[in-house]
N, C-alpha and C positions, 0 to 999 in steps of 0.2 A: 762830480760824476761818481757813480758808485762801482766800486769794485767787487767783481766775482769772487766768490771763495770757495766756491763749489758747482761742477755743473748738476745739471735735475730738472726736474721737469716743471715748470710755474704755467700757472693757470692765470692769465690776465682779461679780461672782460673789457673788450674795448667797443664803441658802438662804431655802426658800419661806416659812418664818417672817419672816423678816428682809424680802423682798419685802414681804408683806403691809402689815409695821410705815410702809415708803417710799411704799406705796399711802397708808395710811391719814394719813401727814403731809401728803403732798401735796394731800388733798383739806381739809385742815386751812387752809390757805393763802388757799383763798378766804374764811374768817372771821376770819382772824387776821393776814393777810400784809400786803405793802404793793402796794399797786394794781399796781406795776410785775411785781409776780411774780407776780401771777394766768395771768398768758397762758402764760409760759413752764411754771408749773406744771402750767396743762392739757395743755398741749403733750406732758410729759413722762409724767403718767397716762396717758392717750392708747397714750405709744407701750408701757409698761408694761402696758396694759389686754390689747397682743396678746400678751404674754409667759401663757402659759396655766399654771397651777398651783394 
């Protein structure tokens, strides 16, 4: 698993299949996740939610 060592901003190119699969983990997270990564998980569907496809 890779480890953070800085947050920032990364640019990843995913095609709209692959999109969907990231939506669909993330919203995985609030039944399966650890508390601590609910918030950011919303955070990040959120900002994926504006990505239209």
């Amino acid at each position: 698993m890779a480890q953070i060592k800085s947050a920032g901003t990364v640019v990843v190119e995913l095609s709209l299949p692959e999109l969907e699969l990231v939506r669909r983990a993330l919203k995985l997270v609030d039944d399966f996740g650890a508390g601590d990564d609910w918030e950011p998980a919303r955070e990040l569907l959120a900002d994926l939610s504006e990505v239209r496809g």
